[in-house]
PDB file with one MODEL, atoms N, CA, C and O in Angstrom:
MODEL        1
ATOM      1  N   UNK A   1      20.597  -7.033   5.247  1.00  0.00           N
ATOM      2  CA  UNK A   1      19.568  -6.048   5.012  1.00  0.00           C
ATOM      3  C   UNK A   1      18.519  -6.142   6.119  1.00  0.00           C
ATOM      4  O   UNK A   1      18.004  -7.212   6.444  1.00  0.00           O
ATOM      5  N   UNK A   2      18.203  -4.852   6.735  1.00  0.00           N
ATOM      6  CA  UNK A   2      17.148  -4.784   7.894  1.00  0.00           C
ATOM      7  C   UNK A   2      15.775  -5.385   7.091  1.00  0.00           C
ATOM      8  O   UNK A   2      15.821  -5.760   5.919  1.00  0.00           O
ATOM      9  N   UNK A   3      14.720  -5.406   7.808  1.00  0.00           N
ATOM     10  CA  UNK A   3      13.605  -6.170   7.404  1.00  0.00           C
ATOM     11  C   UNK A   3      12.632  -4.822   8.276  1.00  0.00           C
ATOM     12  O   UNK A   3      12.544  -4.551   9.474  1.00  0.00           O
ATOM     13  N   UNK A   4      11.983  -4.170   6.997  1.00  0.00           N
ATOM     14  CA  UNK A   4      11.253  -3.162   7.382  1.00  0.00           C
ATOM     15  C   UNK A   4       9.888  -3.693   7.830  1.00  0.00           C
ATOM     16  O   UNK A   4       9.413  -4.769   7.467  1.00  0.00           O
ATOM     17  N   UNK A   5       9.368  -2.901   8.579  1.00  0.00           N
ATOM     18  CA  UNK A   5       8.268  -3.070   9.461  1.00  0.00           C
ATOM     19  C   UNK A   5       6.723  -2.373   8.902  1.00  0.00           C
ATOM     20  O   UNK A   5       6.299  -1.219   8.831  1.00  0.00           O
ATOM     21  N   UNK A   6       6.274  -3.451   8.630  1.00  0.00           N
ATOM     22  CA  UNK A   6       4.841  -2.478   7.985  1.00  0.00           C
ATOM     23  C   UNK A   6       3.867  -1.966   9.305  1.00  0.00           C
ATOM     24  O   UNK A   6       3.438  -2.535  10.309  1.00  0.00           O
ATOM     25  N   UNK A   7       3.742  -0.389   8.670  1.00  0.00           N
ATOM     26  CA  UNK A   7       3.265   0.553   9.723  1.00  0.00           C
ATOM     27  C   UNK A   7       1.737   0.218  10.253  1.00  0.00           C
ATOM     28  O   UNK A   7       0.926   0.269   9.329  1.00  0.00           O
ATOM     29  N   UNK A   8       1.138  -0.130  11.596  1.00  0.00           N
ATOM     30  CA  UNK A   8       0.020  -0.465  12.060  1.00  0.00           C
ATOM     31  C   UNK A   8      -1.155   0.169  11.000  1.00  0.00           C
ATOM     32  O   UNK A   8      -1.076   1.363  10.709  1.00  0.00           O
ATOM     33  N   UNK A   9      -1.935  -0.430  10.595  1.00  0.00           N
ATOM     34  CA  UNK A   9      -3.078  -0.282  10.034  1.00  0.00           C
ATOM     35  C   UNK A   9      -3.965   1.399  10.066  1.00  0.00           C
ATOM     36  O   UNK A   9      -4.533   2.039   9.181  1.00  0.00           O
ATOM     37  N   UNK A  10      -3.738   1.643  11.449  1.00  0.00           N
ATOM     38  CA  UNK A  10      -4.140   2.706  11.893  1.00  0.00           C
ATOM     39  C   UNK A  10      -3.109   4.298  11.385  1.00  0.00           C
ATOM     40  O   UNK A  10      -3.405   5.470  11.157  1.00  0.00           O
ATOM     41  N   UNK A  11      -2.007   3.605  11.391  1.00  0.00           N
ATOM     42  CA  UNK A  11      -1.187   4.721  10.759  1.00  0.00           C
ATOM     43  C   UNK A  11      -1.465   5.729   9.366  1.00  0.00           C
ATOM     44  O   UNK A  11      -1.724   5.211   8.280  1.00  0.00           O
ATOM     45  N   UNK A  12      -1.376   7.264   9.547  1.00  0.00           N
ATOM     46  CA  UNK A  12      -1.880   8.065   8.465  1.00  0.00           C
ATOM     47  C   UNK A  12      -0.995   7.910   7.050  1.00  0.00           C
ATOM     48  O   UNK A  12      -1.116   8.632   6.060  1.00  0.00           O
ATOM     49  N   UNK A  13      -0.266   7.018   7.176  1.00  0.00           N
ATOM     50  CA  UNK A  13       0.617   6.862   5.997  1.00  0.00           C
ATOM     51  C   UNK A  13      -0.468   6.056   5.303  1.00  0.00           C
ATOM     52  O   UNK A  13      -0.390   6.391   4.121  1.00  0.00           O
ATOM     53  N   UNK A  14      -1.342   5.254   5.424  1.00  0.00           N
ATOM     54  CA  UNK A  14      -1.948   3.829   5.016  1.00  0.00           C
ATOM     55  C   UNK A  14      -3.204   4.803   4.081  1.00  0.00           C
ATOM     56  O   UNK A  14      -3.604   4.426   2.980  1.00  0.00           O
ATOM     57  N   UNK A  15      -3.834   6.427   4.942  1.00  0.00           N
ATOM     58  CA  UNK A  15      -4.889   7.132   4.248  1.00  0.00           C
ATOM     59  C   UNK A  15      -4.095   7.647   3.252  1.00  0.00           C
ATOM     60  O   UNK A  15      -4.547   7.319   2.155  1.00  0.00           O
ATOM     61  N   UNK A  16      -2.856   8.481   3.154  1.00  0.00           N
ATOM     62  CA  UNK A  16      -2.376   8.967   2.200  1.00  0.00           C
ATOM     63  C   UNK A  16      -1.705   7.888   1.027  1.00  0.00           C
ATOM     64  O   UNK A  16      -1.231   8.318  -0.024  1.00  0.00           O
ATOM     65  N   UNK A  17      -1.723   7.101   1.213  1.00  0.00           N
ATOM     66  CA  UNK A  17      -1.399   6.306   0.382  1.00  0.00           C
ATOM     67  C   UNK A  17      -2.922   6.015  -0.566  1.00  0.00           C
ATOM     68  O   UNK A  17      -3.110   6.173  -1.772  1.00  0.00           O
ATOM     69  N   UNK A  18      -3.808   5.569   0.441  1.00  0.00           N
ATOM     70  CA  UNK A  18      -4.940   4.982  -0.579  1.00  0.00           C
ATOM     71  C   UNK A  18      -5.717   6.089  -1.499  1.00  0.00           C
ATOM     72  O   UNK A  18      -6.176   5.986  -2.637  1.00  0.00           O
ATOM     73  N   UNK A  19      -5.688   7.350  -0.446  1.00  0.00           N
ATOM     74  CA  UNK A  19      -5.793   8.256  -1.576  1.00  0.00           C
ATOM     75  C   UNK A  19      -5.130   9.081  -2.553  1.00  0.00           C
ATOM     76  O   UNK A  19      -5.675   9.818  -3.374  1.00  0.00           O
ATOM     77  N   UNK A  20      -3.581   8.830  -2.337  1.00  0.00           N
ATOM     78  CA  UNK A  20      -2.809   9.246  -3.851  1.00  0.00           C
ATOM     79  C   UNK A  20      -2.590   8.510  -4.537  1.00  0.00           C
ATOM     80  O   UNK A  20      -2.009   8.838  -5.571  1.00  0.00           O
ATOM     81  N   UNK A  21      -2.972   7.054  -4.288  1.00  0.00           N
ATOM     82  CA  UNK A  21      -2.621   6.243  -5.336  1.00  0.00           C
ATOM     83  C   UNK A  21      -0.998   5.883  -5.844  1.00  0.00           C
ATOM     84  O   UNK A  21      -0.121   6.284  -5.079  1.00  0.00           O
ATOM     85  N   UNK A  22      -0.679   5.353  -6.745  1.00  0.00           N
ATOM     86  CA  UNK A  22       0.466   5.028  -7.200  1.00  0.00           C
ATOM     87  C   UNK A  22       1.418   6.375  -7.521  1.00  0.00           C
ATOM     88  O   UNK A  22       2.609   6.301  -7.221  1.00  0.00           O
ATOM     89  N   UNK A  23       1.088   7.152  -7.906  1.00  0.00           N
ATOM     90  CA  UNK A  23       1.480   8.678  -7.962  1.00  0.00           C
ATOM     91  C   UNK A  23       2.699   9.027  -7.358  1.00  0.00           C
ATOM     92  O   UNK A  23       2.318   9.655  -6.370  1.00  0.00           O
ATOM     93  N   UNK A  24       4.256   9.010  -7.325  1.00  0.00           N
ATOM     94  CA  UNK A  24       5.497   9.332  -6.700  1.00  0.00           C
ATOM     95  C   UNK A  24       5.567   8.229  -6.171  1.00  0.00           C
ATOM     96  O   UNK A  24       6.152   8.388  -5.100  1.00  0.00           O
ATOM     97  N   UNK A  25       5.161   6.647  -6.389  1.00  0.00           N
ATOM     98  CA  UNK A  25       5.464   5.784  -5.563  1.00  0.00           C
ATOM     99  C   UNK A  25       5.862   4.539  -6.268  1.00  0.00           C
ATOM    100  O   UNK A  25       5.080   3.809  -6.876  1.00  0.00           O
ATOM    101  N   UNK A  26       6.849   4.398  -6.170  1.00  0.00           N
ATOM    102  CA  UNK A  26       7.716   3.308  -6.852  1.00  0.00           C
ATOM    103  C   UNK A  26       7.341   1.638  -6.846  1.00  0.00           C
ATOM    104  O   UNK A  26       7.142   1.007  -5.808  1.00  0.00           O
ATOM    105  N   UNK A  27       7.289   1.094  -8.129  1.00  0.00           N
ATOM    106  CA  UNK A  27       6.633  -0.643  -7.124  1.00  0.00           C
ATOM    107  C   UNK A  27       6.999  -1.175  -8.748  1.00  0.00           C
ATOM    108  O   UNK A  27       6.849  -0.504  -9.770  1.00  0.00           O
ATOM    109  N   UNK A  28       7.444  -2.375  -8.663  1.00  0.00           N
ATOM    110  CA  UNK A  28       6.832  -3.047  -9.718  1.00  0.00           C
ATOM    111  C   UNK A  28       6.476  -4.374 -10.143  1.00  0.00           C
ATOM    112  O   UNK A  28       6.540  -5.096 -11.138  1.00  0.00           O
ATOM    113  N   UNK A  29       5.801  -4.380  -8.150  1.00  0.00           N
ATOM    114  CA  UNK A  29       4.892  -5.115  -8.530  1.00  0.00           C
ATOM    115  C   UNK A  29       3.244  -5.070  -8.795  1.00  0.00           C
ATOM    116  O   UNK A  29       2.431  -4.257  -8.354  1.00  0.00           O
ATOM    117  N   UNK A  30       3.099  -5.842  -9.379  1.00  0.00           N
ATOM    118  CA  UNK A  30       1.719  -6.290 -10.667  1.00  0.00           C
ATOM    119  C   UNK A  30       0.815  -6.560  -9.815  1.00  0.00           C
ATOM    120  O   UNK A  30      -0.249  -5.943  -9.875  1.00  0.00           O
ATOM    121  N   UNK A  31       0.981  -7.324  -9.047  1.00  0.00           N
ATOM    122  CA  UNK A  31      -0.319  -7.389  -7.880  1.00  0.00           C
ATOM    123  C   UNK A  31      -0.681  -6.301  -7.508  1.00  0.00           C
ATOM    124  O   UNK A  31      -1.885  -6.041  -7.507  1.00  0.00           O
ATOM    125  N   UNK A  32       0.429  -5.205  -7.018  1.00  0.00           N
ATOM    126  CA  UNK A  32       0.043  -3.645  -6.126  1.00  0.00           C
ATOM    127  C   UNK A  32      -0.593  -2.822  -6.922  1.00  0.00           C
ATOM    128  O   UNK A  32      -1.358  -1.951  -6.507  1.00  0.00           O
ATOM    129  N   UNK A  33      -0.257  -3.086  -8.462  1.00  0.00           N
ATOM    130  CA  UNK A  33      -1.059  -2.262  -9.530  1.00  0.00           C
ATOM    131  C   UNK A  33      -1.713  -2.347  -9.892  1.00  0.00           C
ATOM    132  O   UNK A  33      -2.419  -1.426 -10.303  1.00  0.00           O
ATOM    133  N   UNK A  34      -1.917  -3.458  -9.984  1.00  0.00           N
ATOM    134  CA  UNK A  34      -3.390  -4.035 -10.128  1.00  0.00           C
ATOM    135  C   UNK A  34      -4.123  -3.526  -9.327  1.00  0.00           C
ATOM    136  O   UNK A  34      -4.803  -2.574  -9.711  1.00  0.00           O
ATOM    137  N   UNK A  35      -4.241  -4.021  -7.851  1.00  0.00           N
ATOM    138  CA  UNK A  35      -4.885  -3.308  -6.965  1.00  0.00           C
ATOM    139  C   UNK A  35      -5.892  -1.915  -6.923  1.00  0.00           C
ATOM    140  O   UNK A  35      -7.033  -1.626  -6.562  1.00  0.00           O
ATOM    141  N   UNK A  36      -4.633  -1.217  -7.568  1.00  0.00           N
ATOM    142  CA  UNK A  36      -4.665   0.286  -7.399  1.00  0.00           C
ATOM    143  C   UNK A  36      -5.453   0.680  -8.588  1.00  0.00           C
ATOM    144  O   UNK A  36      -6.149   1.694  -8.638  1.00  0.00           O
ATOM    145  N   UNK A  37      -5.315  -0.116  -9.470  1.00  0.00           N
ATOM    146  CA  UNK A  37      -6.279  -0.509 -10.817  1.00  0.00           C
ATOM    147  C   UNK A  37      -7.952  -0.468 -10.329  1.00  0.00           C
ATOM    148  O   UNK A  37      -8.837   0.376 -10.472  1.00  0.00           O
ATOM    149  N   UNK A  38      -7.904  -1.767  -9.709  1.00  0.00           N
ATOM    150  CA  UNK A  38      -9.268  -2.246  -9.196  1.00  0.00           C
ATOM    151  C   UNK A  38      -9.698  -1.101  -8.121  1.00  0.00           C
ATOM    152  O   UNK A  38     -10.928  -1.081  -8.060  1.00  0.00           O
ATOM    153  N   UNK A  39      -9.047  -0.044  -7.164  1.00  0.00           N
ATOM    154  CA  UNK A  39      -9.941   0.632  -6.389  1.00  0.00           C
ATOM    155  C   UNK A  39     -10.092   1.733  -7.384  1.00  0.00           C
ATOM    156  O   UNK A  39     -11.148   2.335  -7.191  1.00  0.00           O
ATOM    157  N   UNK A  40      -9.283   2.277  -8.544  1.00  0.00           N
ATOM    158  CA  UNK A  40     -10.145   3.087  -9.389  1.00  0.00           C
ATOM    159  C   UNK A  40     -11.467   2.597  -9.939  1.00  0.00           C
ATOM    160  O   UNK A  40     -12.459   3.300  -9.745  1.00  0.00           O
ATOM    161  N   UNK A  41     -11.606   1.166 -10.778  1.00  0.00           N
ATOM    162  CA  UNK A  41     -12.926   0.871 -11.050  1.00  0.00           C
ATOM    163  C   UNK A  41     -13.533   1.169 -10.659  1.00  0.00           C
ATOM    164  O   UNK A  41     -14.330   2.028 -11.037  1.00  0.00           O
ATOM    165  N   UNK A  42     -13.455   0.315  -9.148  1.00  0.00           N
ATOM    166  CA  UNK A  42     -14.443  -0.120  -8.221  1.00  0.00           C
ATOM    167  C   UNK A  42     -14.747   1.413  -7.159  1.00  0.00           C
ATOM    168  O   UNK A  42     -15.668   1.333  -6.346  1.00  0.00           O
ATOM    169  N   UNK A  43     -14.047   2.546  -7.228  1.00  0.00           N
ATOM    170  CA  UNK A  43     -14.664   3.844  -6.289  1.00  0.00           C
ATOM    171  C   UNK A  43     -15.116   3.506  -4.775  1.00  0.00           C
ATOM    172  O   UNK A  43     -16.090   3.813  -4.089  1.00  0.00           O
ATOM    173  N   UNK A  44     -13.939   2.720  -4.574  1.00  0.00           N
ATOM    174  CA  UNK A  44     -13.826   2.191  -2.958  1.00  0.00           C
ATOM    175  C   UNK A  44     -13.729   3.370  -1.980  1.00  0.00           C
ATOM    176  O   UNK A  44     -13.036   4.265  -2.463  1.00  0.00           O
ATOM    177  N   UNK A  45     -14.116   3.602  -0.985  1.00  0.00           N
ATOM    178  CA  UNK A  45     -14.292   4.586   0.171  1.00  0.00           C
ATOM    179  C   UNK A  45     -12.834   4.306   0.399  1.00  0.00           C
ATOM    180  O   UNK A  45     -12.455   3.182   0.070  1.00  0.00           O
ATOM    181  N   UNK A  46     -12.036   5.057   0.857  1.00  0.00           N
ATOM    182  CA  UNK A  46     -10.380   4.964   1.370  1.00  0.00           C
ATOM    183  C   UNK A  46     -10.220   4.115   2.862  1.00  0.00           C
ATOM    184  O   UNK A  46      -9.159   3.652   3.283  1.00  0.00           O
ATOM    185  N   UNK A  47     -11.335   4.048   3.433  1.00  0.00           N
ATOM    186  CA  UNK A  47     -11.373   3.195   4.694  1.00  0.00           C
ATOM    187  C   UNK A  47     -11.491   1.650   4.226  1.00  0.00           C
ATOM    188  O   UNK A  47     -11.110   0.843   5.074  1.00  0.00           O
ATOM    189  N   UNK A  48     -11.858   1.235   3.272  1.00  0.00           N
ATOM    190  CA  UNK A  48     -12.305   0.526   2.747  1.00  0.00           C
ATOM    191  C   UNK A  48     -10.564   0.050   2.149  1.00  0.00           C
ATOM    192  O   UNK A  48      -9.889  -0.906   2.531  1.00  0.00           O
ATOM    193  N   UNK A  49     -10.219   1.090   1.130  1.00  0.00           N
ATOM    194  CA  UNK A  49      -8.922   0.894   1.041  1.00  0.00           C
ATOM    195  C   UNK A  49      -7.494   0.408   1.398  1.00  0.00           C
ATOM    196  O   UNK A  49      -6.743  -0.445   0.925  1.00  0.00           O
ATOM    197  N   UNK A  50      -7.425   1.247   2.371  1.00  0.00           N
ATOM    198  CA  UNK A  50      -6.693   0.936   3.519  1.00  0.00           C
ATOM    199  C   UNK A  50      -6.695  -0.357   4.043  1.00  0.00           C
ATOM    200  O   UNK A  50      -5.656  -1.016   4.051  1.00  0.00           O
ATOM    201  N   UNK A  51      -7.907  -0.861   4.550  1.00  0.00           N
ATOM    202  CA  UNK A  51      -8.136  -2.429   4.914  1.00  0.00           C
ATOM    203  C   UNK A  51      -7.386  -3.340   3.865  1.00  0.00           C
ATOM    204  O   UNK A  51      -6.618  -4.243   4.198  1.00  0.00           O
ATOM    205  N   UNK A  52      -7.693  -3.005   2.557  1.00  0.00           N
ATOM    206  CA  UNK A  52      -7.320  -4.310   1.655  1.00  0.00           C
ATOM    207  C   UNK A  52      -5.890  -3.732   1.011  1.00  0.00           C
ATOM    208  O   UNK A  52      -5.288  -4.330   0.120  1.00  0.00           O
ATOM    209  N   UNK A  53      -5.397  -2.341   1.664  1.00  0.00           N
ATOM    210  CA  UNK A  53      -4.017  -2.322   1.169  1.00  0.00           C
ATOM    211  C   UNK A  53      -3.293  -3.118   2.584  1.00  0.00           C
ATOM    212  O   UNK A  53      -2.855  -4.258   2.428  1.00  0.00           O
ATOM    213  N   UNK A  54      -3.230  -2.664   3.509  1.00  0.00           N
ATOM    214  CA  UNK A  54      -2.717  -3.350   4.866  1.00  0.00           C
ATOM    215  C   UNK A  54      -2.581  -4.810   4.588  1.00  0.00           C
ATOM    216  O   UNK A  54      -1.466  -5.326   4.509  1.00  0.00           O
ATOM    217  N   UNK A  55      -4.104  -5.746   4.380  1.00  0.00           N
ATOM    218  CA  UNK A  55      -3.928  -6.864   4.167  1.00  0.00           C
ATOM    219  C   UNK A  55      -2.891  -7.459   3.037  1.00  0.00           C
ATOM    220  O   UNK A  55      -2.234  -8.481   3.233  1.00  0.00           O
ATOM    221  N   UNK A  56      -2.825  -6.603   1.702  1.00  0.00           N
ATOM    222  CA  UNK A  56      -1.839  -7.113   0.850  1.00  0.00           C
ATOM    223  C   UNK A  56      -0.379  -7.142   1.131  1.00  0.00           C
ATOM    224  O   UNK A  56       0.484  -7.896   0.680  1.00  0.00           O
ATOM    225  N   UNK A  57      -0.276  -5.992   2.114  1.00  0.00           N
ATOM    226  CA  UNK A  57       1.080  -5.782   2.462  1.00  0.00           C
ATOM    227  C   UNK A  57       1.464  -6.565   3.469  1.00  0.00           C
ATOM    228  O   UNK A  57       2.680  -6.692   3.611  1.00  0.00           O
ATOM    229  N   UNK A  58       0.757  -7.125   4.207  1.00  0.00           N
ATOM    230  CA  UNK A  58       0.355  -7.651   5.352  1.00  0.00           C
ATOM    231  C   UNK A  58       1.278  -9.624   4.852  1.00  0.00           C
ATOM    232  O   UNK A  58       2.064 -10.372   5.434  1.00  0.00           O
ATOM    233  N   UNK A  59       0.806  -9.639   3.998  1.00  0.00           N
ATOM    234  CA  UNK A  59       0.605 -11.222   2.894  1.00  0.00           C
ATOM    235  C   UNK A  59       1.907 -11.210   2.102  1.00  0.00           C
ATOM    236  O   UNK A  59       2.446 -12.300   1.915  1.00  0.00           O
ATOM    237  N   UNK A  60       2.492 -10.079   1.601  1.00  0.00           N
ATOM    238  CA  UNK A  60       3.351 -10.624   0.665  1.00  0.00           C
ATOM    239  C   UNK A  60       4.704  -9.389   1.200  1.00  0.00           C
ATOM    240  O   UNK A  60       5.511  -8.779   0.499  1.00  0.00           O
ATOM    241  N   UNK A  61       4.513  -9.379   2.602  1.00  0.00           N
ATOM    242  CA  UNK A  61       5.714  -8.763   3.325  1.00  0.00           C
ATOM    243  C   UNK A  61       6.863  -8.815   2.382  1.00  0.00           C
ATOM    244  O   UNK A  61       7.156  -8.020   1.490  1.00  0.00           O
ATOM    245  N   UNK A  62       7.483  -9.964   2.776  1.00  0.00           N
ATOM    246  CA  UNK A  62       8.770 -10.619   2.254  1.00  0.00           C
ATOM    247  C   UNK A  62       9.035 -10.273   0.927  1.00  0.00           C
ATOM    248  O   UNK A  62      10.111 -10.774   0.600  1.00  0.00           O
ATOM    249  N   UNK A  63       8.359  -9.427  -0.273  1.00  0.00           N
ATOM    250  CA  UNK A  63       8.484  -9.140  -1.413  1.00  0.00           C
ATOM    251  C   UNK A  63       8.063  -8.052  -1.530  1.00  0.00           C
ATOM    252  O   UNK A  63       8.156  -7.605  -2.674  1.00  0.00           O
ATOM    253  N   UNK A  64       7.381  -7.063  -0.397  1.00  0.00           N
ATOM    254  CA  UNK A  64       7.392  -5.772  -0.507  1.00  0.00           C
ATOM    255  C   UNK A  64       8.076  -4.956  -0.025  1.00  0.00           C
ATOM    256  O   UNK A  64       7.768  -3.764  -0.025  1.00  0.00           O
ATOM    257  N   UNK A  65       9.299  -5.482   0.560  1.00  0.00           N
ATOM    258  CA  UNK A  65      10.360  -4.558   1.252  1.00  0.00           C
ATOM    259  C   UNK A  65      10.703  -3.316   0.874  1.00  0.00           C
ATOM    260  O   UNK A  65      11.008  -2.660   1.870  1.00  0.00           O
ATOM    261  N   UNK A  66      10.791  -2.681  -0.156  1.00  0.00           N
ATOM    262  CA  UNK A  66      11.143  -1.586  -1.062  1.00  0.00           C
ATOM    263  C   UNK A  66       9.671  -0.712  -0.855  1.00  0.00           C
ATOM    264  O   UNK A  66       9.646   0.516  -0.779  1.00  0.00           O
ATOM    265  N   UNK A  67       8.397  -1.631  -0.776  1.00  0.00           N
ATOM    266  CA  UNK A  67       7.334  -1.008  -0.634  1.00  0.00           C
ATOM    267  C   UNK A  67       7.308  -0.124   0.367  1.00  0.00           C
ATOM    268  O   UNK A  67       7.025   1.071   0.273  1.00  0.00           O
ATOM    269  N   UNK A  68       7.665  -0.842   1.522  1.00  0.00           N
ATOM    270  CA  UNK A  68       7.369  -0.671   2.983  1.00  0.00           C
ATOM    271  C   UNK A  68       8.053   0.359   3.377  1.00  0.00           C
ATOM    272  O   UNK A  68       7.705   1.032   4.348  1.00  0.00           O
ATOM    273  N   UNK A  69       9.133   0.612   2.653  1.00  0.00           N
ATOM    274  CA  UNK A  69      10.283   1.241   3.025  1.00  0.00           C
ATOM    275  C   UNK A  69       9.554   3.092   3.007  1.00  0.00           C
ATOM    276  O   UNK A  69       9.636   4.079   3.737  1.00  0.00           O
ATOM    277  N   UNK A  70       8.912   2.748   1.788  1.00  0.00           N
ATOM    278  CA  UNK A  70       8.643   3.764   0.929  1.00  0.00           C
ATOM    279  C   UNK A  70       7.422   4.477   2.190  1.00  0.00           C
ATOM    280  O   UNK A  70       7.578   5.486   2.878  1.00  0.00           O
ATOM    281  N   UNK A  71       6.274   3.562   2.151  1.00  0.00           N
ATOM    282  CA  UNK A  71       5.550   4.194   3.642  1.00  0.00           C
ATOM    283  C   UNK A  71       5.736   5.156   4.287  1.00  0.00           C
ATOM    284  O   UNK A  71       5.047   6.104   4.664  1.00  0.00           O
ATOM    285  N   UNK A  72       6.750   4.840   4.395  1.00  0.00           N
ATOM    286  CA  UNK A  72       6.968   5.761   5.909  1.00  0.00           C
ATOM    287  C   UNK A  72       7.068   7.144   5.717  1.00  0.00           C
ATOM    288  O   UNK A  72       6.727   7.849   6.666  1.00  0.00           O
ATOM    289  N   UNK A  73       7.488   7.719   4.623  1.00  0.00           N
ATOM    290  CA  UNK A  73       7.747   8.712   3.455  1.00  0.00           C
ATOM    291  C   UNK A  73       6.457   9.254   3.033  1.00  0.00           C
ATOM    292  O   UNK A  73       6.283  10.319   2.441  1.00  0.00           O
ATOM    293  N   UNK A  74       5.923   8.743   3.256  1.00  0.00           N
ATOM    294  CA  UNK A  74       4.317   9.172   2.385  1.00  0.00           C
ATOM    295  C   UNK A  74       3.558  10.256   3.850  1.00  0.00           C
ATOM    296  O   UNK A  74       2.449  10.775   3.724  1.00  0.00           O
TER     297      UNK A  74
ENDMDL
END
């Protein structure tokens, strides 16, 4: 199995993601939902977003493969 490449930080996949949220996007993991949990609470600016989605994806590569995949799509 190839080993997908998470898209540079700067990439517009990273804004559309933080602002659709989980919405058509497959995961199940608990950390990512969580997440996505906590920037509803919390009414994080999407720049803001982005930073601490990158970093998660960034950290637990190796178990978001299916995630990553999905990216690129968005």
């Amino acid at each position: 199995m190839a080993i997908a490449q998470i898209p540079p930080q700067a990439a517009p996949c990273w804004k559309r993601f933080a602002a659709k949220g989980l919405n058509g996007f497959e995961t199940k993991m608990l950390g990512l939902q969580l997440l996505f949990k906590r920037f509803e609470l919390e009414s994080l600016p999407v720049e803001k977003r982005v930073q601490q989605l990158h970093a998660f994806f960034v950290k637990y590569e190796k178990i978001l493969q299916k995630e990553i995949a999905q990216l690129t799509k968005l």
